[in-house]
Backbone as JSON, one array per atom type, in Angstrom:
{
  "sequence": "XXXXXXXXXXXXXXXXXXXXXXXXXXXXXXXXXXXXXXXXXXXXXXXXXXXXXXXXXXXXXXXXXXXXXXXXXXXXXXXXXXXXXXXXXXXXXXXXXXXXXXXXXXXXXXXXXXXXXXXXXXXXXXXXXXXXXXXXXXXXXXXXXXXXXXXXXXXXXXXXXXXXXXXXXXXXXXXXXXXXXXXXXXXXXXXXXXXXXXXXXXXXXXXXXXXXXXXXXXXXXXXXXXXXXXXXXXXXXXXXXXXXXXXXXXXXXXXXXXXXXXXXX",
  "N": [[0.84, -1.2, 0.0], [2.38, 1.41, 0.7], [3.71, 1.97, -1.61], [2.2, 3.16, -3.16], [2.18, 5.83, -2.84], [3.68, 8.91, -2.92], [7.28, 9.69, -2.73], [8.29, 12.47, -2.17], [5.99, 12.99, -0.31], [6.17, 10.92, 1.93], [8.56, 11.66, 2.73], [8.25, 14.21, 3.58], [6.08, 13.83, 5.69], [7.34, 12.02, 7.95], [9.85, 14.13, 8.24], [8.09, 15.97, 9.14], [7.02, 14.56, 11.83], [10.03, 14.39, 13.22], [10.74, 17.18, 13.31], [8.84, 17.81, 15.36], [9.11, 16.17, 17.59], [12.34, 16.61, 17.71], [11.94, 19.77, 18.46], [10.17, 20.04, 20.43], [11.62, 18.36, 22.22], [14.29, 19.91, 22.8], [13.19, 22.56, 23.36], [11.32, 20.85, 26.39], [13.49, 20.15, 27.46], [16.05, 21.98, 27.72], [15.14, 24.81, 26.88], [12.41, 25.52, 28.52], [13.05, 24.94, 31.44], [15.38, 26.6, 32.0], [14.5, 28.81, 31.5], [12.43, 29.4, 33.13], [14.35, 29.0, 35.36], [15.01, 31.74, 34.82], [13.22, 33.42, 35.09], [12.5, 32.99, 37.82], [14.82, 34.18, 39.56], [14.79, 36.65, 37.88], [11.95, 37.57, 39.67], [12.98, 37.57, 41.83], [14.75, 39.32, 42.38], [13.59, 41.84, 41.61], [11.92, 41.95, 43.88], [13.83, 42.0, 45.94], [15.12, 44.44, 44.9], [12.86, 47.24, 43.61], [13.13, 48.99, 42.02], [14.9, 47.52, 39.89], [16.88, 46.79, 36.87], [16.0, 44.35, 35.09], [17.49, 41.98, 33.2], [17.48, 40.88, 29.77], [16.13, 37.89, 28.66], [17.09, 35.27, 26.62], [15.62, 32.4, 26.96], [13.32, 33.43, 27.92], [12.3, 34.75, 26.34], [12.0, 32.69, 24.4], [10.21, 30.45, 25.54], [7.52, 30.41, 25.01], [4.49, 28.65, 24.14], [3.19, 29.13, 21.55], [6.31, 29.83, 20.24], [7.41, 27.46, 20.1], [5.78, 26.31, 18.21], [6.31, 27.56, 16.1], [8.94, 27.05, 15.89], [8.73, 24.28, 15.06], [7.37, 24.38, 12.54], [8.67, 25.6, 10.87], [11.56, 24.57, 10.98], [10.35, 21.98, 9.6], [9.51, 23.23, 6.88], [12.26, 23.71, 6.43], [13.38, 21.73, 5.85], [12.03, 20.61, 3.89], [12.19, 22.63, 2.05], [15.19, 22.06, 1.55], [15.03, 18.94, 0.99], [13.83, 19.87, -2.05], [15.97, 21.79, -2.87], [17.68, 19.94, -3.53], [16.89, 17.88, -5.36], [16.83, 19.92, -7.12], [19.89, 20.59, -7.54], [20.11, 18.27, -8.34], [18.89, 18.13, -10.79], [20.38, 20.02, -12.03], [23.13, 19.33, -12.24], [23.01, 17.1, -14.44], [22.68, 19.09, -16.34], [25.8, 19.61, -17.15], [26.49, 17.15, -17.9], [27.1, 15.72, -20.76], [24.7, 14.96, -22.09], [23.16, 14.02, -24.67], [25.72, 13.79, -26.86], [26.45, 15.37, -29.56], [28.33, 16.18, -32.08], [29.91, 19.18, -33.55], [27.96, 20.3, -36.82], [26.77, 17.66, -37.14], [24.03, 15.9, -38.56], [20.44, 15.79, -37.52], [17.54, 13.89, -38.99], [14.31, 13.4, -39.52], [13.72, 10.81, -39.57], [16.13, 9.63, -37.77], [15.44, 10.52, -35.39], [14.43, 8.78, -33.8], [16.35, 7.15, -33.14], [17.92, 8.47, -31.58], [16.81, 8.86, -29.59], [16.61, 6.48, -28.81], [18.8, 5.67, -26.62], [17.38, 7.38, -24.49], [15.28, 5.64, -23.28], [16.53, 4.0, -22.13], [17.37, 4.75, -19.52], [17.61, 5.06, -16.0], [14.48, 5.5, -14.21], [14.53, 6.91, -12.06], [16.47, 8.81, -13.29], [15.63, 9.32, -15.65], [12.78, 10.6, -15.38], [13.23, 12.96, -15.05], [13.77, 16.56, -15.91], [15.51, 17.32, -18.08], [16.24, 15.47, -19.62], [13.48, 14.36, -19.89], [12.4, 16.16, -21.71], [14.34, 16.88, -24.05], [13.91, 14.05, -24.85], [11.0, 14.29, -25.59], [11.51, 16.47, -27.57], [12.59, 15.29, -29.76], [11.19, 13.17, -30.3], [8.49, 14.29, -31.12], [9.48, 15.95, -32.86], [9.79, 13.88, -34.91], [7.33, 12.69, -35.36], [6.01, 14.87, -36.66], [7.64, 15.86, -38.74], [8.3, 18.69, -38.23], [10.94, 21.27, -37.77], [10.12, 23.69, -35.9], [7.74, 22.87, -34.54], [8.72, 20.85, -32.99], [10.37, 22.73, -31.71], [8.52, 24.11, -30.04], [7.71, 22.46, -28.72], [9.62, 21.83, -26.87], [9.91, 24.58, -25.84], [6.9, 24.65, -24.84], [6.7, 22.21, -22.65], [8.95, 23.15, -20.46], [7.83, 25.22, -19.96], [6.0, 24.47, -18.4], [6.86, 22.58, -16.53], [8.03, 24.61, -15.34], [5.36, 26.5, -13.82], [4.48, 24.03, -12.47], [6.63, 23.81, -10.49], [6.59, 26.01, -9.42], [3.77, 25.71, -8.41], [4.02, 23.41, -6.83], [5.67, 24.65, -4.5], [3.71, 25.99, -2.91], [2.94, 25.02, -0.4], [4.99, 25.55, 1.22], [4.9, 28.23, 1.02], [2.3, 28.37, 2.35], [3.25, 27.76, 4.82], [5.26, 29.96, 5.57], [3.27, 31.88, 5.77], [2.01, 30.96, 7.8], [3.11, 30.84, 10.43], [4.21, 33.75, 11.53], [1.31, 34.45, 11.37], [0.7, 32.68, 13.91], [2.13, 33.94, 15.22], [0.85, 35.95, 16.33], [-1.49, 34.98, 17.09], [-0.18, 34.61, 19.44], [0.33, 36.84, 20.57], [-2.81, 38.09, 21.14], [-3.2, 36.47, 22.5], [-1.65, 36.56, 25.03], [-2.15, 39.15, 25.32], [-4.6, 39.16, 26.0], [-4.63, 37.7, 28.61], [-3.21, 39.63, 29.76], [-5.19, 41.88, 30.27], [-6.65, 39.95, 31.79], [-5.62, 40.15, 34.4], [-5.27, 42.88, 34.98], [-6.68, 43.93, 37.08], [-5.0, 43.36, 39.25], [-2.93, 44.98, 39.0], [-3.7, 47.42, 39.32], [-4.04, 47.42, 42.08], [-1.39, 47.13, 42.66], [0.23, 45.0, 41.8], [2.33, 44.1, 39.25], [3.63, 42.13, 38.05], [2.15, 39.72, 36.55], [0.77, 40.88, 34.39], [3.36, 42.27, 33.02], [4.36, 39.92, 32.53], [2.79, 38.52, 31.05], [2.28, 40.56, 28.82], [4.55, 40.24, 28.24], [4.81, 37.92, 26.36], [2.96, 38.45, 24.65], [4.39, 40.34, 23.14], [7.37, 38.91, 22.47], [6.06, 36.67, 21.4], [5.08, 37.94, 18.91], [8.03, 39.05, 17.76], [9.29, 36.52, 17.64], [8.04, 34.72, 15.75], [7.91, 36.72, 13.85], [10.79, 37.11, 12.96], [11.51, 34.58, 11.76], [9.58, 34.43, 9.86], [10.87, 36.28, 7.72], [13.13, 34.81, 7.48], [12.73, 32.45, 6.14], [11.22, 33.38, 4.55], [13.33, 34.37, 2.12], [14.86, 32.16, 1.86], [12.87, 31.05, 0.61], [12.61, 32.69, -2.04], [14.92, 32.41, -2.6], [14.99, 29.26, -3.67], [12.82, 29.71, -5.73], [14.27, 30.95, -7.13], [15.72, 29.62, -8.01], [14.85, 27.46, -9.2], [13.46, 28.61, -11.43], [15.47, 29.6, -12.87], [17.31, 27.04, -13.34], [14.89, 26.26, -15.36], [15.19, 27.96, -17.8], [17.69, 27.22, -18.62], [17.61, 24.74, -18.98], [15.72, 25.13, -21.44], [17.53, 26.06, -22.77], [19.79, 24.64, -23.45], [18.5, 22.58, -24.56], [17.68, 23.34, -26.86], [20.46, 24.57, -27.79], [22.22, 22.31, -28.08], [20.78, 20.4, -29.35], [18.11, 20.93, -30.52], [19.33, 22.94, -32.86], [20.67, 21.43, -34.48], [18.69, 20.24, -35.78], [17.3, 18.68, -39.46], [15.0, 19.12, -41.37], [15.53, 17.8, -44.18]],
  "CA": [[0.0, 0.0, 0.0], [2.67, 2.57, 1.17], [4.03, 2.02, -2.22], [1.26, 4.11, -4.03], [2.56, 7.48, -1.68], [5.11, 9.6, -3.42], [8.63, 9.85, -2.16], [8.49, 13.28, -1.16], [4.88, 13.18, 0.5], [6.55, 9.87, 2.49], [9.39, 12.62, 3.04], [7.39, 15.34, 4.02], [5.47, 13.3, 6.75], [8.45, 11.89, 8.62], [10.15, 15.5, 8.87], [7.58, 16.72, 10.4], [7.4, 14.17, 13.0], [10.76, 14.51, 13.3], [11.04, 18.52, 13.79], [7.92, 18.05, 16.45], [10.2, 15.62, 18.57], [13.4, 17.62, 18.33], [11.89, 20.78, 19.18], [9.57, 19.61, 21.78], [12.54, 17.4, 23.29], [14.52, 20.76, 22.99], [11.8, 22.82, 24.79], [11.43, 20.24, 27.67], [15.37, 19.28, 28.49], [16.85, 23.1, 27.71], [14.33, 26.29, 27.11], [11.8, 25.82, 29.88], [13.91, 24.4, 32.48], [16.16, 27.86, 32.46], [13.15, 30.07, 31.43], [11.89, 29.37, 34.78], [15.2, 29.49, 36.36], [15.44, 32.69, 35.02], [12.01, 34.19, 35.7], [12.21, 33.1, 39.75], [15.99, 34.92, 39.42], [14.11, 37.77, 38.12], [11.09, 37.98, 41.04], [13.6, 37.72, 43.25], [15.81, 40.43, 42.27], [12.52, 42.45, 41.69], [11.37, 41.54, 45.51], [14.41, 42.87, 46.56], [14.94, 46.1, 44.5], [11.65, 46.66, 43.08], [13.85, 49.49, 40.89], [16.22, 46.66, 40.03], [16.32, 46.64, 35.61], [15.23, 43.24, 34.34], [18.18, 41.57, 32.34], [16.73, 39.91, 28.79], [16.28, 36.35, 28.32], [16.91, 34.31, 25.31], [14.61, 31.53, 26.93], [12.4, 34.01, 28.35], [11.63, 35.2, 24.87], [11.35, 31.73, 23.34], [9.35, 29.33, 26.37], [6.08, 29.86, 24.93], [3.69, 27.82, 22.5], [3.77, 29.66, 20.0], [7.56, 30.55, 19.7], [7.8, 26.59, 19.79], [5.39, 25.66, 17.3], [6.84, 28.51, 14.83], [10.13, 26.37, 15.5], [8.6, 23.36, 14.29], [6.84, 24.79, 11.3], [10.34, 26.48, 10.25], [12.4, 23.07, 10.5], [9.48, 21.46, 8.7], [10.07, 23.92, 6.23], [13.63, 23.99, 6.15], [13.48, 19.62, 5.56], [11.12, 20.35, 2.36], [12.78, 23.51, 1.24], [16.49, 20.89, 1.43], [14.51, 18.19, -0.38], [13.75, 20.68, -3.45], [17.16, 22.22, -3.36], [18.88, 18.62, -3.65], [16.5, 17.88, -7.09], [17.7, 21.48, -8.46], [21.29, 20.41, -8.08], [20.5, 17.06, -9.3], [18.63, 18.48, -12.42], [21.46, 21.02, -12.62], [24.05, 18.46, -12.8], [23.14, 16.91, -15.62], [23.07, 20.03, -17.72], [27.19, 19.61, -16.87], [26.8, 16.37, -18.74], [26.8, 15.56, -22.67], [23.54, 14.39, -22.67], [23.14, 14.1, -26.12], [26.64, 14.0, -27.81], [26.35, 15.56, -31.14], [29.72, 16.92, -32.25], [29.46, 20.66, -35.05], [28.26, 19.54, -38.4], [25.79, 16.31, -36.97], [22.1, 16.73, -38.83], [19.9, 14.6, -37.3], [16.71, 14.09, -39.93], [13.15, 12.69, -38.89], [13.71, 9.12, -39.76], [16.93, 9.29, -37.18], [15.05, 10.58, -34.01], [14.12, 7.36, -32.96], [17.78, 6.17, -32.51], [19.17, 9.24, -31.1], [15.83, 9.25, -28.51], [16.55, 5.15, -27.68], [19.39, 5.59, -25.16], [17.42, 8.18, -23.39], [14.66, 5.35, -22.56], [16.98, 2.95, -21.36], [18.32, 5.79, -18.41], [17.09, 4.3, -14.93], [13.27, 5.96, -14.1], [14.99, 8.39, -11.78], [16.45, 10.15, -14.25], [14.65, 9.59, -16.66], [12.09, 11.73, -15.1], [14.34, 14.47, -14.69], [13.47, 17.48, -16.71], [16.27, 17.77, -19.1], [15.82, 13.79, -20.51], [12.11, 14.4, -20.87], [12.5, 17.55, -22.66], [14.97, 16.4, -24.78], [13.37, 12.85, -25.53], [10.15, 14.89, -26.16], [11.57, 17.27, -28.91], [12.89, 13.84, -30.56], [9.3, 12.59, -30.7], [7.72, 15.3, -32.19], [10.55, 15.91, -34.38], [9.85, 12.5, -35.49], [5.89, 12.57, -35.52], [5.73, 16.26, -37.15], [9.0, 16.82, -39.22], [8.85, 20.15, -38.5], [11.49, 21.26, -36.32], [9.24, 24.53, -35.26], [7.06, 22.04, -33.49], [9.87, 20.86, -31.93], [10.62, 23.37, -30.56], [7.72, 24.68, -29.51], [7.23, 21.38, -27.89], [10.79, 21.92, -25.5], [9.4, 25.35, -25.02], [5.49, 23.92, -23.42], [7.47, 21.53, -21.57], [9.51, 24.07, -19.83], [6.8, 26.36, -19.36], [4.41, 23.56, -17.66], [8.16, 22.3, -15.96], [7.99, 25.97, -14.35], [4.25, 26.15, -13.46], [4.77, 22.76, -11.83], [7.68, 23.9, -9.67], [6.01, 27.02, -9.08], [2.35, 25.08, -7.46], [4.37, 22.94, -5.5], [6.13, 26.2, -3.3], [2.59, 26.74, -2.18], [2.89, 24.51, 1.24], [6.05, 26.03, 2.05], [4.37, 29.36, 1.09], [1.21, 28.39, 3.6], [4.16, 27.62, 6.48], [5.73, 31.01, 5.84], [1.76, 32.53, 6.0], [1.31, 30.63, 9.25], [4.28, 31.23, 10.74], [3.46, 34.94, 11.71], [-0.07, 33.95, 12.27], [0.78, 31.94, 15.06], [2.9, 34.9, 16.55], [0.22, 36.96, 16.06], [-2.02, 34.43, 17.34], [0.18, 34.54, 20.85], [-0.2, 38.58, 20.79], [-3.78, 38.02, 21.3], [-3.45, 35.46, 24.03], [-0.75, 37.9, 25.81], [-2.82, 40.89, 25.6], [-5.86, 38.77, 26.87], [-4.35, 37.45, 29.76], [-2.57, 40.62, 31.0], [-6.29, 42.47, 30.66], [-7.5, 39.91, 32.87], [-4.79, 40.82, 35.06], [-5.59, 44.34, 35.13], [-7.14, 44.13, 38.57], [-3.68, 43.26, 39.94], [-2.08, 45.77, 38.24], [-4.64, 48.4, 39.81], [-3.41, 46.86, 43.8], [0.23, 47.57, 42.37], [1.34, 43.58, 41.3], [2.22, 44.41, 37.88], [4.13, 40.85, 37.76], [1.39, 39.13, 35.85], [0.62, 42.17, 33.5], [4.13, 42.62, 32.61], [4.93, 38.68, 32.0], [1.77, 38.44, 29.58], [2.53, 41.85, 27.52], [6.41, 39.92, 27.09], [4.54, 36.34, 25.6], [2.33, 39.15, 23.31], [5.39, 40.64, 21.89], [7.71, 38.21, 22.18], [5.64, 35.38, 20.19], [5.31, 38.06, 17.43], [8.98, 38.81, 17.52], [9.93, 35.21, 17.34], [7.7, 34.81, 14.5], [8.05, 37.49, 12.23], [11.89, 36.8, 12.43], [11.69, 33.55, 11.39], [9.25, 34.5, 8.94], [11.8, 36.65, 6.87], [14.34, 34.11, 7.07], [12.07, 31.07, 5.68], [10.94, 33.86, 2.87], [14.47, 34.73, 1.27], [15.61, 30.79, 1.75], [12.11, 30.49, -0.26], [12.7, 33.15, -2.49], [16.09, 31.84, -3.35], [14.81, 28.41, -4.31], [12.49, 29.66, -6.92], [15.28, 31.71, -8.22], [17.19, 28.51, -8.72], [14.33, 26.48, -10.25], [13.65, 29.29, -13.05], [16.78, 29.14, -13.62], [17.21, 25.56, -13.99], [14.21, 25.61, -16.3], [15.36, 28.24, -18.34], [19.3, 26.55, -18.36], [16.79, 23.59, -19.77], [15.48, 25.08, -22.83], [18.53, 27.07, -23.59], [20.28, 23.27, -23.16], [17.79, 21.87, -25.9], [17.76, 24.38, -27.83], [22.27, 24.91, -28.49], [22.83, 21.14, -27.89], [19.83, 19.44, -29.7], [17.73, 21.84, -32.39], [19.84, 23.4, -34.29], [20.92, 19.99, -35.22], [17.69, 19.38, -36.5], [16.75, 19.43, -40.66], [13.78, 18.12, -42.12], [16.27, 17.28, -45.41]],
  "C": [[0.87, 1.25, 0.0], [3.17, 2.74, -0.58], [3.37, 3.07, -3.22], [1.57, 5.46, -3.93], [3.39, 8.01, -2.66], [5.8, 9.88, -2.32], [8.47, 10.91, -0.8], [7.18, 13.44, -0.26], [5.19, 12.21, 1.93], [7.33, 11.02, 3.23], [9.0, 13.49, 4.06], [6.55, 14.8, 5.27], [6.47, 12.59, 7.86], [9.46, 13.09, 8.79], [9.13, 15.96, 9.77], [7.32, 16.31, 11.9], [8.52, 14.32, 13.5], [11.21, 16.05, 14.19], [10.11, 18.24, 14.83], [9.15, 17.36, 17.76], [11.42, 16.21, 18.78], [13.13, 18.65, 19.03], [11.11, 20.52, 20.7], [10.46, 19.34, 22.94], [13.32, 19.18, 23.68], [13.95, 21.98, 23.86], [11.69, 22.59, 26.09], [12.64, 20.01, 28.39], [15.98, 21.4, 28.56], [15.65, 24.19, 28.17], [13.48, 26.02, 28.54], [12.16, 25.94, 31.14], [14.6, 25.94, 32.77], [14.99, 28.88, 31.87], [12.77, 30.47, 32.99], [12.84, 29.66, 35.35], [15.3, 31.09, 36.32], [14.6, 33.85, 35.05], [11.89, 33.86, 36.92], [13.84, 34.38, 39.83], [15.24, 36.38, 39.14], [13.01, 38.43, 39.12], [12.12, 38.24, 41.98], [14.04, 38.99, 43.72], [15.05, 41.66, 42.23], [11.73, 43.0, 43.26], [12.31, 42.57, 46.38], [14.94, 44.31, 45.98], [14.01, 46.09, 43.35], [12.18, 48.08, 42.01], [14.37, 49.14, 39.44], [15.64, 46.91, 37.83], [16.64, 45.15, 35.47], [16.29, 42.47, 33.26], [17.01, 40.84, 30.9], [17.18, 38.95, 28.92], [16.12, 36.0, 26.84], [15.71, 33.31, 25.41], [13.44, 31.72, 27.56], [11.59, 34.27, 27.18], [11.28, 33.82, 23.92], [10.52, 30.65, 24.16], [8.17, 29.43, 25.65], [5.77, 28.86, 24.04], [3.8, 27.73, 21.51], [5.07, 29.83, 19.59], [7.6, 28.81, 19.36], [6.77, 26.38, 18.45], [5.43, 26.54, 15.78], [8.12, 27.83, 14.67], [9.6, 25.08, 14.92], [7.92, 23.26, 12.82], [8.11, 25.15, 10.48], [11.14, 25.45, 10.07], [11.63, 22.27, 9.36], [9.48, 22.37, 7.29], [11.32, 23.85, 5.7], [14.0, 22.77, 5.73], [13.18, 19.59, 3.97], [11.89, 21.13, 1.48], [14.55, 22.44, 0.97], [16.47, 19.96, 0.28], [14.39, 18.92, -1.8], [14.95, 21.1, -3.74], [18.16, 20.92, -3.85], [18.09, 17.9, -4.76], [16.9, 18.71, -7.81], [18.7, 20.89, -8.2], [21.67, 19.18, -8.48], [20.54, 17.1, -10.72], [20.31, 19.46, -12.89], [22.91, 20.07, -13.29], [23.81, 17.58, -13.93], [23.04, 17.96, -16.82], [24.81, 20.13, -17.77], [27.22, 18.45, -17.96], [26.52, 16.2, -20.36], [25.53, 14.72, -22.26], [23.2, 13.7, -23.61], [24.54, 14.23, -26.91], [26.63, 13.94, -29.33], [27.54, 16.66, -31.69], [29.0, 18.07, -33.76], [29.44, 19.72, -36.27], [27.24, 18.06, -38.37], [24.52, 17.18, -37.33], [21.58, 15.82, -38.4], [18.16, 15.34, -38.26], [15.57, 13.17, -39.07], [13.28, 11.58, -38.71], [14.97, 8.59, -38.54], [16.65, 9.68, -35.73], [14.78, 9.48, -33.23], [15.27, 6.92, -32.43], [18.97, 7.32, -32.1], [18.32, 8.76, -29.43], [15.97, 7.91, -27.81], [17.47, 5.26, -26.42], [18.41, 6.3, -23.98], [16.23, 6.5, -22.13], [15.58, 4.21, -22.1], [17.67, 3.24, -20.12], [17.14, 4.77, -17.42], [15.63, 5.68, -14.46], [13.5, 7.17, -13.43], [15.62, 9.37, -12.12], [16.14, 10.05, -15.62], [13.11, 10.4, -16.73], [12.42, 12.94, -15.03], [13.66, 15.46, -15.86], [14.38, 17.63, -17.83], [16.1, 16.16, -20.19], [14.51, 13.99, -21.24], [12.08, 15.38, -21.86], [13.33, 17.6, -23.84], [14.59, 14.68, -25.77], [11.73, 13.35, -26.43], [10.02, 15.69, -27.68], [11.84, 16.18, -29.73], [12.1, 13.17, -31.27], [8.36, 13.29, -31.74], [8.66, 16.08, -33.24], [9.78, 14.88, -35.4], [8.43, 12.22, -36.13], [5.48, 13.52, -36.98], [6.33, 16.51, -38.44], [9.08, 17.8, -39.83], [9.91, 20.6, -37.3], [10.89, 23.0, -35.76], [8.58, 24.08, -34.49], [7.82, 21.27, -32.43], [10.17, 21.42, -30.82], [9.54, 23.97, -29.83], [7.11, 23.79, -28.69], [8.26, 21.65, -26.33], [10.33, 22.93, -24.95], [8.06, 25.23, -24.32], [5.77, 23.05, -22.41], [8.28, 21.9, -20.59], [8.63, 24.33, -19.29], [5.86, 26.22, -18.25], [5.47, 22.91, -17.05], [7.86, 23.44, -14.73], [6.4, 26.26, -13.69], [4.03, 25.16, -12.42], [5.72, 22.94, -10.66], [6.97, 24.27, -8.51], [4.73, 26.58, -7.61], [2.89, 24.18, -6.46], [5.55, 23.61, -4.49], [5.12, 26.47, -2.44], [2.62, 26.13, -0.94], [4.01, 25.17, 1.63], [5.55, 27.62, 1.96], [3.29, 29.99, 2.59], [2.11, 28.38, 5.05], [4.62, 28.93, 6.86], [4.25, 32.19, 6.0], [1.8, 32.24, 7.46], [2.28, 30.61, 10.14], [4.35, 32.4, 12.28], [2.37, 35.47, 12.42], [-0.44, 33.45, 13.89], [1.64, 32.88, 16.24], [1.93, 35.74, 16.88], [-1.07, 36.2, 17.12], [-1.63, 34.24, 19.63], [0.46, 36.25, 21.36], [-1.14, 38.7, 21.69], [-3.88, 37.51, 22.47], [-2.87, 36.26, 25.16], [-1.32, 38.66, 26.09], [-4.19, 40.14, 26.86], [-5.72, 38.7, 27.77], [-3.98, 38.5, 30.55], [-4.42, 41.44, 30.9], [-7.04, 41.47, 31.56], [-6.89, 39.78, 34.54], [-4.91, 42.29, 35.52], [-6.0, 45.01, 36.72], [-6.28, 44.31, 39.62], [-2.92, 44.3, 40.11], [-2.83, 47.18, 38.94], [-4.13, 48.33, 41.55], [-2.26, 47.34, 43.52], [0.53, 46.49, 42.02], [0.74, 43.71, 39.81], [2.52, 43.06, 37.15], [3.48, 39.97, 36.53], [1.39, 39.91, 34.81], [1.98, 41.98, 32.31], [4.32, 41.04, 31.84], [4.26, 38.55, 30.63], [1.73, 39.16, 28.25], [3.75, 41.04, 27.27], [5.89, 38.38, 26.45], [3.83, 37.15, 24.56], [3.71, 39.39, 22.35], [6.46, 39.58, 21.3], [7.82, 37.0, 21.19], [5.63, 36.38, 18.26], [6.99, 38.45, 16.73], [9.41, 38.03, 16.91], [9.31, 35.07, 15.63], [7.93, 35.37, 13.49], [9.92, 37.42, 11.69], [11.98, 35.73, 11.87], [11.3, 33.24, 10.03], [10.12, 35.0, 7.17], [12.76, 35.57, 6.57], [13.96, 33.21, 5.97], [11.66, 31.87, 4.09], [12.08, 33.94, 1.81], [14.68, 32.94, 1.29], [14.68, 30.68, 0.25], [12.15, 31.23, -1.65], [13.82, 32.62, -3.9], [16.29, 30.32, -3.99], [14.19, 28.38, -5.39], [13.22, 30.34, -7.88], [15.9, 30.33, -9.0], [16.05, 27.41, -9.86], [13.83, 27.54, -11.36], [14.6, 29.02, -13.51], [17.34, 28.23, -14.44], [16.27, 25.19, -14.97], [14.35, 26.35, -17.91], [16.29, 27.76, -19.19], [18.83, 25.24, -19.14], [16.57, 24.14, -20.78], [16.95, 25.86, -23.51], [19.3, 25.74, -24.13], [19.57, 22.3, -24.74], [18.13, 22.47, -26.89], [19.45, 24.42, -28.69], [22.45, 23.41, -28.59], [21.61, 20.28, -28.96], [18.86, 20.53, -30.94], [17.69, 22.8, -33.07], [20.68, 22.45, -35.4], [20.04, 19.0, -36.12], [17.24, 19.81, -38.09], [15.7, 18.49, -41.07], [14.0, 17.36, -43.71], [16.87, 17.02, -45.5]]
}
């Protein structure tokens, strides 16, 4: 049964268990443990000079909910965004290779597409899916079907185009992580603010303690978040740079290496 799954959906579901258990474990053994040490350290020091300024915490600013479950969205992220970058530099590496060895001066004619296009199907399924094989075994075909080489090409260029499209629609979950991201800081704003207004009463007696803790889980969670958010956008930014690239680097690839080699005489 599992066999039916795709790779990376198999992929994609074991990271994320994965990031939940690191960060969690991380969370429970490190951040909370000295959060707390270092919010009684602060009452104390408070207790006794109620002047006293307030050092910052690193694990003051990241104990909550939300700061953790923006760290496990962001690893989960950072697993998928890995996976995609390690297909671009697979596809990329074969534009390094002769693909197609056709030395200046080779015409290949309709009747000879078939036996330039057989090695490609005898490549092993994983790269023979690859984008530069199909795109190249494709123009071959309709070379061969057509013999026009305009259709040709206008075949390497729809195959690109719907190559890039294709890239493009599957960015959108790592898009929704860097949406929800934010959300979820934004989401511990709300909770922050709530709690210190129902604090307010305290805060009216003079124990600001509560008040103050709740306004630093409001800002804090959107802090955490919206930094994380930027980071996860440029990583994401810089992966669709690389798969245009790579799909452009593809037809340019067909195109100098494969049909201008092509005559219909």
């Amino acid at each position: 049964m599992f066999r039916h799954f795709p790779v990376e959906f198999v992929y994609q579901f074991f990271a994320l268990i994965f990031a939940v258990i690191l960060v969690h474990g991380a969370y429970v053994s490190v951040v909370r443990p000295n959060a707390e040490a270092e919010l009684a350290e602060q009452r104390a020091l408070v207790a006794q000079q109620p002047d006293a300024e307030v050092p910052a915490s690193i694990y003051v600013m990241l104990k909550d909910y939300e700061q953790e479950a923006c760290f496990v969205l962001m690893l989960w992220a950072m697993a998928i965004l890995g996976y995609k970058w390690v297909v671009v530099l697979r596809e990329r590496g074969l534009l390094e290779n002769d693909l197609l060895p056709l030395t200046e001066g080779i015409k290949i004619l309709p009747e000879d597409a078939r036996r330039y296009a057989k090695p490609l199907e005898s490549l092993k399924p994983a790269l023979r899916n690859l984008l530069l094989p199909r795109a190249v075994f494709q123009t071959l075909t309709r070379f061969e079907t057509t013999h026009s080489v305009q259709d040709a090409a206008t075949a390497t260029s729809s195959l690109c185009e719907n190559e890039g499209e294709r890239l493009d629609s599957e960015l959108a979950q790592i898009r929704y992580i860097a949406w929800a991201i934010p959300s979820i800081g934004f989401i511990g704003t709300v909770r922050g603010i709530g709690n210190a207004l129902g604090l307010a009463h305290r805060a009216v007696q003079g124990d600001i303690t509560g008040v103050t803790q709740n306004l630093g889980t409001a800002f804090n969670s959107t802090l955490v978040a919206l930094l994380l958010s930027i980071v996860l956008m440029f990583l994401v930014h810089q992966l669709q740079l690389a798969q245009e690239r790579l799909v452009l680097d593809t037809e340019s690839y067909v195109n100098d290496r494969l049909t201008r080699h092509l005559r219909t005489s």
